[in-house]
Structure formats: structure tokens, C-alpha cells
N, C-alpha and C positions, 0 to 999 in steps of 0.2 A: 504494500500500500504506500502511495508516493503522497506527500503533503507537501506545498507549492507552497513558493517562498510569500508569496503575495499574501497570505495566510500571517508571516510575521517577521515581513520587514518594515512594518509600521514604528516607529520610536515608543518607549513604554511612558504612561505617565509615572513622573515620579523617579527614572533611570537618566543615567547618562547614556547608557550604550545602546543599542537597536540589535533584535537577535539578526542574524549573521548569518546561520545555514538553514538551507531544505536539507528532509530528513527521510529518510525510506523506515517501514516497518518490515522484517524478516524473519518470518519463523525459521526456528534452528534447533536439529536433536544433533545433541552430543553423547555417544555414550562412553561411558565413565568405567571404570576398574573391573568388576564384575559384573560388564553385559546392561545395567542398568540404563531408559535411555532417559536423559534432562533435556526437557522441554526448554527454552529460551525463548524469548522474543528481544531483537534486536532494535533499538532505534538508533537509524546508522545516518550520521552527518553523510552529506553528497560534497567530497572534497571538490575545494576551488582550486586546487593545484597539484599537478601530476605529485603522487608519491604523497601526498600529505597522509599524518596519520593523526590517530585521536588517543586522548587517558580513555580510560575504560570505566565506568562508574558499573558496579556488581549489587546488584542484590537478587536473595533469594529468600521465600517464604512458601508456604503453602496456601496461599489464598486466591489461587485460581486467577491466573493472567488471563485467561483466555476470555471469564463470562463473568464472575462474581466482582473481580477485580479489575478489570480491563478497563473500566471509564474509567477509575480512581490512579490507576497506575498512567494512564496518554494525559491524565489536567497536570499532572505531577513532572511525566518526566518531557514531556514536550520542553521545556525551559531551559534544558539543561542541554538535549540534541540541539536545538535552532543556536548554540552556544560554544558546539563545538567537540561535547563531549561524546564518546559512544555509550550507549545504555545498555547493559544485560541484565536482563530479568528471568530469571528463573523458578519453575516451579519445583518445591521439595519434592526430592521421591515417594513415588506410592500415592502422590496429590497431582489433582490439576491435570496436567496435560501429561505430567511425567510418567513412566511405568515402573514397575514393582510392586512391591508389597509395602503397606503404612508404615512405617517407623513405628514404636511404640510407645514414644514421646518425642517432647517437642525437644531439640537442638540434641538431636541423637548423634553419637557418634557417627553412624553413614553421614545424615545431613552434612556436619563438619567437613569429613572426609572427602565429600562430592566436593564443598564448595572450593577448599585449599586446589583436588585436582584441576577444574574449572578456572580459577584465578591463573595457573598455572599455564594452562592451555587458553589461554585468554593474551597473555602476552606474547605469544606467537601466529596470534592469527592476523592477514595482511594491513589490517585495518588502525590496529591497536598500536600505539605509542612504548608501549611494554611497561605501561605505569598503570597500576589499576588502583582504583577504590571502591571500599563496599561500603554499603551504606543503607538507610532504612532506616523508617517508625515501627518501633513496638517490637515485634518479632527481627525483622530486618536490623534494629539496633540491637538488639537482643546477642541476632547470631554474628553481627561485625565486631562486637567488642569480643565474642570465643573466637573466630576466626584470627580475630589479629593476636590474641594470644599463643597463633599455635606460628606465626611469623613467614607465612607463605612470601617466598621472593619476590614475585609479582604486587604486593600486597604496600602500597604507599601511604596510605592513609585512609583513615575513617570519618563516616559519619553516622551518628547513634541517637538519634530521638526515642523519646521517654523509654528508655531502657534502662535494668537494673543491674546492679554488681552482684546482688545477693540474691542468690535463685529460691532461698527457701524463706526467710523473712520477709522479703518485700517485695516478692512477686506474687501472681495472683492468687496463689493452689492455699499459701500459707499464711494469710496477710497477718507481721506482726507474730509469727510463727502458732498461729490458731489456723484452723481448715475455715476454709473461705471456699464459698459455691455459689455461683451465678450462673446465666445463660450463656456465659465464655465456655464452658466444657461441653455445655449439650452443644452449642455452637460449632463448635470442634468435632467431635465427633460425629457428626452428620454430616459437616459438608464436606471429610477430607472421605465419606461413605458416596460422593456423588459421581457419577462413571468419567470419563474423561470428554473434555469439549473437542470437538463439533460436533461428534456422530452421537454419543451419549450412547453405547452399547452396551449390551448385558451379556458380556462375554465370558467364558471359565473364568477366564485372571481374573476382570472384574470380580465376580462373584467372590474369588477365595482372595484376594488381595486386598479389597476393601470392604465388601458388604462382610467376608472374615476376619477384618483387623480387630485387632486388639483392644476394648478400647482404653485408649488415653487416661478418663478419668480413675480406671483400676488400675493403673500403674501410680498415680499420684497418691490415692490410697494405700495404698502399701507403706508407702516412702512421708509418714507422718514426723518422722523425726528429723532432726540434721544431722547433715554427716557425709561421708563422700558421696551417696548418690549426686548430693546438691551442691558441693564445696569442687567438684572435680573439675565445674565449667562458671566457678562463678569467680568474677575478678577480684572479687574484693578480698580473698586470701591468695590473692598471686598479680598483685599488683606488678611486679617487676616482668612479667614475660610481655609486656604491651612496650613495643619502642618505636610508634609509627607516632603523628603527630592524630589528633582526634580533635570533631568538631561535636559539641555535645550541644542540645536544645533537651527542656523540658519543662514540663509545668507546674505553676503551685498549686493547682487543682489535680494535678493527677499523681495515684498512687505511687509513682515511679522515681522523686522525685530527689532523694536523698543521695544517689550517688550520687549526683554530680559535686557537691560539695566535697565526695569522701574523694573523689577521683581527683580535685584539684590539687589536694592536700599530698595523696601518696602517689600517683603517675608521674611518671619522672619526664613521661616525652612531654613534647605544646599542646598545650591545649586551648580550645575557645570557645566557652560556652556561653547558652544564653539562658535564664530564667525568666520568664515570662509568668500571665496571670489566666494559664490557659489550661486547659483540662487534655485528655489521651488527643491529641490530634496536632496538626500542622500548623504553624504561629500566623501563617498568611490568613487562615480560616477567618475572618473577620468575625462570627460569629459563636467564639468556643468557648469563651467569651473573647471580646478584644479589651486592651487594643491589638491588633494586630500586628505583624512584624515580615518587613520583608528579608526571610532566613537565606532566601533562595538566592539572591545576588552577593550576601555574604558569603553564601556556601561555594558559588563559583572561584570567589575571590580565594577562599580558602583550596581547592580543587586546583587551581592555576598553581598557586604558590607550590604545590607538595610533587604535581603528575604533571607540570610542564616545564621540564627542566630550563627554557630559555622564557621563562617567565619573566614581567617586573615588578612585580607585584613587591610592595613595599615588605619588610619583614615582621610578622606580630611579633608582640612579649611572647616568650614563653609558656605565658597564661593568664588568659583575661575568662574576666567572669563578666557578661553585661544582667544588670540584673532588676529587675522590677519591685519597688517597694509599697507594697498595698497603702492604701488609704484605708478607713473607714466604710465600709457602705451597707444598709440596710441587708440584712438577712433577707432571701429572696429566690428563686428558683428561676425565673424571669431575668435576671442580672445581663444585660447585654454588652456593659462596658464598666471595667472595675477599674475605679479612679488610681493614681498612682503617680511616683516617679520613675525616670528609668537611670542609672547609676552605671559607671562602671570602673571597675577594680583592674588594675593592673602590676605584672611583677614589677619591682623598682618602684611603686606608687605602694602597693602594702607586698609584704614577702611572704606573705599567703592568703590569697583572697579570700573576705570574710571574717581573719582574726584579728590584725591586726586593727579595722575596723570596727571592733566589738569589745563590747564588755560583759560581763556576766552579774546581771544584776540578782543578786535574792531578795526574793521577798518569803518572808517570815509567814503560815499560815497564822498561828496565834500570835497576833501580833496587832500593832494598831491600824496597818495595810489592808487587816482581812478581821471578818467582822466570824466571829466560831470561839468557845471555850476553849481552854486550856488541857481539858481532860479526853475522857475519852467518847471516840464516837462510831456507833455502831449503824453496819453497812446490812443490809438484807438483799440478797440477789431480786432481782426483778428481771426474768428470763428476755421478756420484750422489751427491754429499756435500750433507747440509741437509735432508732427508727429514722430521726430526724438527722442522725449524722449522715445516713446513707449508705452507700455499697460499699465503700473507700475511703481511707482520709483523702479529704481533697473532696472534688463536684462542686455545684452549686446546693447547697440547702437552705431551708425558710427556720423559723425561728427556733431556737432550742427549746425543750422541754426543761421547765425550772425544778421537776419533781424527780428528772432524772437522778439516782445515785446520792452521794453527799454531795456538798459541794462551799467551799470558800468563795467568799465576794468582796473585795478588796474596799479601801473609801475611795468617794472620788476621786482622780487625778487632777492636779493642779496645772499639769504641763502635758505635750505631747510625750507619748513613749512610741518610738521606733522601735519593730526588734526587727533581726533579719538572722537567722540561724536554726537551732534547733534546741526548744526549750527544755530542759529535766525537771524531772519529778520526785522528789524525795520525801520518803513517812514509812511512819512504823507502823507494824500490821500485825494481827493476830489472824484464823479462821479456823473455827469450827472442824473437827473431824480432818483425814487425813485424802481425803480428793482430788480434785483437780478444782482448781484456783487461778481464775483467769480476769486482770485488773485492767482496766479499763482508765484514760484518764484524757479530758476536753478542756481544751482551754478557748473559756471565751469571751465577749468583748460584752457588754450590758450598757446597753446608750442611758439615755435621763429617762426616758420613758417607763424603763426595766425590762426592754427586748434583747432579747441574747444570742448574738450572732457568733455561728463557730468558726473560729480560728484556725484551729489545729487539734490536735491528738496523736494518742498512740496506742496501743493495747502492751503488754506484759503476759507472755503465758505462763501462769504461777510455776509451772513445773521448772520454767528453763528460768528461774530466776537470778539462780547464782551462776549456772551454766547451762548455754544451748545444746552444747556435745552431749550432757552427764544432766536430762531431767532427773528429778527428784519430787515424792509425794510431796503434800502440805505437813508438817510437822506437826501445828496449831500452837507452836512456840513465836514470841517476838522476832519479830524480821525486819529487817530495813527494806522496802522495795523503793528501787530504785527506776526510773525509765528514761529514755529520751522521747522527748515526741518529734515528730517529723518536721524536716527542712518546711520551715514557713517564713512569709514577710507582712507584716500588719502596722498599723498606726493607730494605737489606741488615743482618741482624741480627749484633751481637757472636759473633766465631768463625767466622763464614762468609767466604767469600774471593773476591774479583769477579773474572770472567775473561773477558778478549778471546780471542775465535777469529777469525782471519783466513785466508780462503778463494776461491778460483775462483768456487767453482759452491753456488746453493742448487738444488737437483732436487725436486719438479718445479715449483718456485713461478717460477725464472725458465727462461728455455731458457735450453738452455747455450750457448756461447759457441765456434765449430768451433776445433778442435785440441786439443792437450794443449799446455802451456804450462807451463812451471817459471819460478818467479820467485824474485827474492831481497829479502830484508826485513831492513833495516837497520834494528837496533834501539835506536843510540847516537839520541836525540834525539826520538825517540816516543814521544808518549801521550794518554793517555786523559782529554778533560774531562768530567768529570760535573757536572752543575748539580745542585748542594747546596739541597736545600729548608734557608733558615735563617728564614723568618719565624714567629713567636713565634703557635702555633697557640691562643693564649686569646687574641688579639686577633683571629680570623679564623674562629668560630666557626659549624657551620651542621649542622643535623642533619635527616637526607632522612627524608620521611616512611614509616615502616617500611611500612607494606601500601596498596598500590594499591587505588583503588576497581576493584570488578568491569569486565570489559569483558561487552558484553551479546549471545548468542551468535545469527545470523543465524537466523532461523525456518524459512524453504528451505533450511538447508544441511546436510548430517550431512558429517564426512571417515572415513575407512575406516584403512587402515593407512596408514603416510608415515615414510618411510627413505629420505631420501638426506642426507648418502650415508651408505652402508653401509661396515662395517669397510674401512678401503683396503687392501688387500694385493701386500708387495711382494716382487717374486721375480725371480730371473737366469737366461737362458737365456742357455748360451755366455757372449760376450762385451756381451750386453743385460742393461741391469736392467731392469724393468717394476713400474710402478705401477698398479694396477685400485681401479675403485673403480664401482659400482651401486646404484642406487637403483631406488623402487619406491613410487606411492601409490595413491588412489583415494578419490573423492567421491562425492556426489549433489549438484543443486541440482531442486528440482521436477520433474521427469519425466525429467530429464538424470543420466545416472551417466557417469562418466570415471576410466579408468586411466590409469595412466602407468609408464614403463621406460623407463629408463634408464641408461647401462654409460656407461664411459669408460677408454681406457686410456693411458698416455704413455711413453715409453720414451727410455735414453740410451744409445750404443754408452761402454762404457770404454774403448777403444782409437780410436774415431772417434765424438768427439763433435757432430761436424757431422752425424752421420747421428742426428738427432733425430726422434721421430713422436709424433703425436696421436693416434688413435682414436677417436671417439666416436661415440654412435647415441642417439635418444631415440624413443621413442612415445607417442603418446596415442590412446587407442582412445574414441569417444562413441557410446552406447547410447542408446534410447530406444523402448521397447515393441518390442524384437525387432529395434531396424532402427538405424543408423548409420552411420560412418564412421571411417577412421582416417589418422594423418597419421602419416610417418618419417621421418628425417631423419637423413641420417649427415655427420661433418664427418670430413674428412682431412687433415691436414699433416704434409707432410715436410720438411727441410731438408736442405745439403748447404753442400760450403767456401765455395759462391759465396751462397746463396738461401738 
């Protein structure tokens, strides 16, 4: 498929440069080590001069280049071909277009192994400059920050949106190292069961290769604890095998959010990241919330300096942080643009972005800061408590529940507080019987009115309190529990009052934890650090470019309606609460139309919180002149005091 320059030699608003090249699309199987074939789609610059060659930009994931992901993948990478660079996209094995059998998780050793070979065979084919980078959101950042740790020759630099260093705390399966379940695993497991695009066939392989995989989510079950399953691909205990230079983005609404902080501090290559005030998705999205950010002509800037050797591209620091400092803004689900600064940290300017900017301020819970006795104060599980924090720390949510958990509330503030870090937790704890014990802890802002907007948080799973390697029962002896809560930026404004909630259970973001449990919370000696933004923001200056250039929309694709999810709604039957939540879309791409549906629902007993359940079901129905097919897919879990 050939796309004409006239398409985008227009000047961008808001850019100095005008894209540059017409770009061809090329499907391409490559097969790999053991016969395996990877699916590719090429977006290949049309050189303007005999012999000219391109870097190579790589990524790979399992989300269906061909139909699922094809519009999302051509608004994205069009930007980057009209610019010069080559694009490879890849589907994972056993997904998508590719063949074999499913992996049996995600960033499986094969996956790795394909992708190093590919990088490998990537700088020798006629086109390619022999500089390659990989790169990707979510998954694709995921598996660029494992790939560059294993140091493929080919392999120049990276770029890694909202991805984690900690595969088992702070990725999704564990969140905070409690089991976490959403509609990301029924998700997964359905559509990597969908046959391969175009023909959509029911063939033997098919059948025993995907409709027999394995699934995913009993592998994750299994693997409850930390330890090497999780430690063997996560960076954050092998910081030194990464020596390429990396571009990190991520957001302070989404789960993912803490590496970048940790990665500034121990990666020893350049780095350049940005934080922004935006949840799981791309900073250009104007609407994730904004303000928006155009990453994309950074990213090239960055792409030039690393994979084109006769670049001029000026030199970065070694490591800059450009970083967004929240304001104040009404609790709200509706939130379209979260007010702010934007800052930026550089080596030689502070010697490690973030600290030397910061102070650590305590505040005292019994004290005159925070309005709570001196003695002691008892906690009672409440199984559905957290509703209003959401699926993750991070998202948009509406106002806090004041009856959640215990809670400190500070006196007014006289002055602005900045913080920009990651706040801790400190108090002594008793609980009840020797179980499982799972602490919970929100910090959040209470304007004059006495509405409570959350901030931040973090959970502590009681067992891995002193260590994550070596859980341990509850004793029901005094303990210090100790937590951090998660990379945030905030502005408590003059008059407003900061408040710790401490609690069991967040419902439905973690499962709960079997029994009811009363604990007691010693409040002589507790409190709260906040990391004080104090660096002098006219030395730290950086203003994001207000309007993104256009993303340029797929020519086969139209989408239809798209609602997921739909309003959640929660309701109690008896002694159940239950959470519902459904979605609903539908596309075309060329002769193909596709629905989708999907429901989901989760439930907690109040009086037997061991008796926990999942629900979920999704479909996709695929048409094509009268005739098709459709795939289902229901996931069930229940728990109990043992399971």
C-alpha cells in the first residue's frame, strides 16, 4: 500500500520541520530459529537518493497488527516513516498474524529470543542503516526495556512508555504485590484465542495452538509470590545490564509510574524522560487527560541523536526529567485538563533529578498538624471499602468516601505545599489472629468545603512486610509498618487540609484478603513524609508544546460506537456487594466488520470475605458478506480461606 506525499508535505502547526518522505506498507514473514514464522508489517520510507538507508524503529507485541490494532498502530507510526525512519512491527508468536503455539505468558523467553534474532536480522537487510531501536507503550515498553537488557548488537536505543521495572509489585497481575483482576486477562486470553487475519481459518494448528493454549491467567496464579519467576526479567534488580541510552514517558495517573524515578537514580546510560498528568496512553492524546505533549518530535530528536550516526543534533544531559507539577483540582471523573506546571530537572542543574530538589517533610499524626488522640485506634476490615479509588492508583476519580478506614486530617495550611516524589507511611500496628493482613493507605487533599480529593496511595501486603522474598503470617504482636506510596505531584493549596486514610481492603482494585480482621493503630510516633518540591522553579524552566501535530487516520478503517467501560455500577444483594461494569464496540477494516461485548462483574461477601468472585464474559462477532464467525470467552474465579 503506497501513501502519497501530498498526504504530508503540508508544514505541521506548531513544528518547524515538514514530514519529508512517502512511505510504502509491506507485509513480511520472517522465520526465526525453530521454523516459527513472525508476521511484520513494514512502513518503509521511498529513499530520495540512490543507496540511502534508514534506523530501524522495532517493536513487537501481541495485539494484532493486522485488524485489532492496525488503525492505532498507521495514526502512530505514520510520523515517524514521513521522517525518515523504517518501522517494524511485529506480531508475538502464536498471536496475530504470526504462527505457532501461544506462549504461556507474557515476555516469555521465545518472545525475547524472536525479538534479539529479528533486531539482529534487521541490520542487515538493504534498507536498514544497521542502527535499530525498539520501542512501544505498555507491552512494547515492557519488552524494550528486557530486550535491551539482554544487549542485542543491533540494539541502539530505546523507547518505553508507561512500563515497569518490577514485574511483580507494580505490574498489573500483583498490584502492590496483592492479586489484582480486571478485564486485562479475560482481555488477553480471548483475543490472543482469535484465528489469524485475513482469512480467519479454523484450521488443526489453529484449533491446538490457540483455541488449546494455555491460559495466561493460570500461569499468573500459580506464580503468587516473588521471586525468580518475576525478578529474572524485571530491571529493577539488574539495573547495570541496560547500556543503550533510553527515552522514558509516563503518567501520574497510571499504574506504571514509579520506575521512572527508580531508573533515573540507578541506570547509569542517558536518559530522558517525561512525566506528564496523563493516565495508560500517548501524551499527544489530548484527551487522557491533557494537557497534552508533543513526545513525538522529541522522540525523533532523540532517534536522530542515538541511530544516525552523522546527526547534529545538539547533545542532552545525561539525564533530564521534564516533569508536570499538579495543581489542585476538584475531584471528578469528567476532569478534561488538570491545571499545572511543567519543570525541568537536569544533570549539573540537580545530581539527581528529584532529590536534590526535595525535602522530606514529617508530619506528626498526633500532633497539632493532624486532629486524632494520642492513644490507641482500632481499624475493622470493611471488605468493600476503596470503591472510589478505582482499579489502580492513578485514573480519574470523584470524591472520597470520609467513612473509609481510619483516617488523620491535618489543620488548615497557611501556605502552598508542593510535593513531587513518593510519600511514606509510618505507624505501629497490632491485628487480631494470625492471617493475612493487607494495609491499605490514601492520601488526600480536603478543600474548605470538606471534599476529598485523592492524591495518591499505596497498599502493603501484610505478609511481605519485613520481606517480599520471605512472607511471613501476622504475629498479632506490635509492628512498625512501614510503606511508600506511589511516585505523585500535587499542590495542596492554602486552607485545604491533607488526610491519611488507613485501611484493610481497596475493593475491587485488590482482592481482599479472607476474614475480617480488627486491628489496632498506635498513633504516638506516626507519620507522614511528604517530599516537599523546594527547587526554585525559574531555574528549571520548560514549556510543552500546547497542540500536537495531527495523527493521520488509517484509510481501511472506520470504528463505530466504543464504550468500555460503561458506567460501573454498584449494588448489594444480602450480604454481597457487587460491582458491574460492560462495554461495547465495533469497526470495519476492508470487507471485515467486528463487534465486541463485553460484561464483567466482581463481588465481596461482608461477613466472608474469602468468599470473593470474578465474572467475566467477552465477544467478538467477525462478518464478512453474510458469513463469519465468532469467538466467547468466559473467565471464573472464586476464592475461599485456603485458595
Amino acid at each position: 500500500m503506497l501513501f502519497l506525499a501530498t498526504l504530508f508535505l503540508l508544514p505541521l502547526q506548531g513544528h518547524a520541520e515538514a514530514a519529508l518522505y512517502e512511505f510504502d506498507l509491506k507485509p513480511v514473514i520472517h522465520t526465526v530459529r525453530d521454523g516459527t514464522k513472525i508476521a511484520l508489517t513494514f512502513y518503509e520510507p521511498r529513499a530520495k537518493q540512490p543507496g540511502e538507508k534508514f534506523p530501524v524503529l522495532f517493536s513487537m507485541n501481541p495485539y494484532r497488527k493486522d485488524d485489532l490494532f492496525a488503525a492505532r498502530d498507521f495514526e502512530l507510526y505514520h510520523y515517524f516513516a514521513e521522517r525518515g525512519f523504517l518501522l517494524v512491527r511485529a506480531d508475538v508468536r502464536g498471536t496475530g498474524s504470526s504462527s505457532g503455539p501461544v506462549p504461556r505468558m507474557e515476555y516469555s523467553r521465545a518472545e525475547l529470543d524472536d525479538a534479539v534474532e529479528l533486531i539482529e536480522w534487521l541490520r542487515t537487510i538493504p534498507a536498514s542503516n544497521g542502527n535499530i531501536g525498539m520501542w512501544g507503550l505498555s507491552w512494547g515498553g515492557f519488552n524494550s526495556l528486557q530486550v535491551a537488557m539482554r544487549n542485542p548488537t543491533g540494539l541502539k536505543a530505546i523507547l518505553a512508555g508507561c512500563a515497569s521495572d518490577d514485574l511483580h509489585r507494580d505490574d498489573i497481575h500483583y498490584v502492590d504485590g496483592i492479586f489484582h483482576i480486571d478485564e486485562y486477562m479475560l482481555d488477553m486470553d480471548h483475543e490472543v484465542a482469535l484465528p489469524a487475519p485475513p482469512r480467519y481459518e479454523a484450521t488443526p494448528e489453529f484449533e491446538k495452538d490457540r483455541l488449546g493454549s494455555y491460559p495466561w491467567i493460570l500461569t499468573y496464579l500459580h506464580q503468587q509470590r516473588d521471586g525468580a519467576f518475576w525478578r529474572a526479567n524485571s530491571l529493577r534488580w539488574q539495573y547495570d545490564k541496560i547500556h543503550i541510552p533510553i527515552y522514558l514517558f509516563g503518567g501520574l495517573l497510571d499504574t506504571y509510574r514509579d520506575s521512572i524515578p527508580r531508573m533515573l537514580k540507578s541506570v547509569r546510560a542517558p536518559i530522558r524522560a517525561v512525566m506528564g498528568p496523563w493516565i495508560h496512553t500517548w501524551p499527544d492524546i489530548a484527551d487522557s487527560p491533557g494537557p497534552s505533549f508533543e513526545w513525538r518530535s522529541e522522540a525523533v530528536d532523540f532517534w536522530n541523536q542515538w541511530l544516525r550516526p552523522t546527526a547534529k543534533a545538539s547533545a542532552p544531559p545525561k539525564k533530564s526529567l521534564r516533569l508536570f507539577l499538579r495543581d489542585y483540582y476538584p475531584p471528578s471523573l469528567e476532569t478534561k485538563s488538570i491545571p499545572g506546571r511543567w519543570c525541568e530537572l537536569k544533570d549539573g542543574q540537580y545530581s539527581e533529578p528529584l532529590r536534590l530538589g526535595v525535602s522530606k517533610d514529617k508530619l506528626h499524626l498526633p500532633g497539632e498538624r493532624f486532629q486524632t488522640s494520642s492513644g490507641t485506634i482500632t481499624l475493622k476490615t470493611n471488605p468493600a471499602e476503596g470503591e472510589m479509588a478505582g482499579f489502580y492508583w492513578g485514573e480519574l476519580t470523584g470524591p472520597m468516601k470520609t467513612t473509609d478506614g481510619v483516617s488523620f486530617v491535618s489543620a488548615p495550611l497557611s501556605s502552598n505545599l508542593v510535593i513531587a516524589g513518593m510519600p511514606r507511611m509510618r505507624f505501629r500496628a497490632r491485628s487480631q489472629g494470625s492471617g493475612q493482613v493487607n494495609w491499605v493507605v490514601r492520601l488526600e487533599d480536603v478543600n474548605e468545603a470538606g471534599e476529598s480529593a485523592l492524591v495518591d496511595g499505596s497498599a502493603l501486603n501484610g505478609s511481605q512486610r519485613k520481606n517480599r522474598l520471605k512472607p511471613r503470617k501476622n504475629t498479632g504482636a506490635w509492628e512498625w509498618i512501614e510503606t511508600d506510596l506511589h511516585f505523585t505531584t500535587w499542590t495542596f493549596r492554602p486552607g485545604h487540609r491533607v488526610r491519611i486514610v488507613i485501611s484493610h481492603s481497596s475493593f475491587p482494585m485488590l482482592w481482599p484478603s479472607p476474614g475480617l480482621v480488627t486491628s489496632e493503630i498506635r498513633a504516638r510516633g506516626a507519620f507522614l513524609e511528604l517530599p516537599r518540591f523546594t527547587a526554585d522553579l525559574q531555574r528549571c524552566p520548560f514549556t510543552a508544546e500546547p497542540k500536537p501535530a495531527p495523527r493521520l487516520l488509517h484509510p481501511d478503517f472506520s470504528e463505530g460506537e466504543h464504550d468500555w467501560p460503561a458506567n460501573y455500577r454498584s449494588h448489594r444483594e444480602g450480604d454481597q456487594v457487587f460491582l458491574d461494569a460492560q462495554g461495547k464496540g465495533s469497526w470495519k477494516l476492508k470487507d471485515w466488520s467486528a463487534r465486541l461485548t463485553e460484561f464483567a462483574r466482581q463481588g465481596v461477601s461482608m461477613t466472608h470475605p474469602e468468599n470473593a468472585t470474578y465474572e467475566g464474559w467477552m465477544e467478538h462477532i467477525f462478518e464478512k458478506q453474510g458469513k463469519g464467525f465468532s469467538l466467547h470467552t468466559t473467565l471464573s474465579i472464586t476464592s475461599d480461606s485456603r485458595d
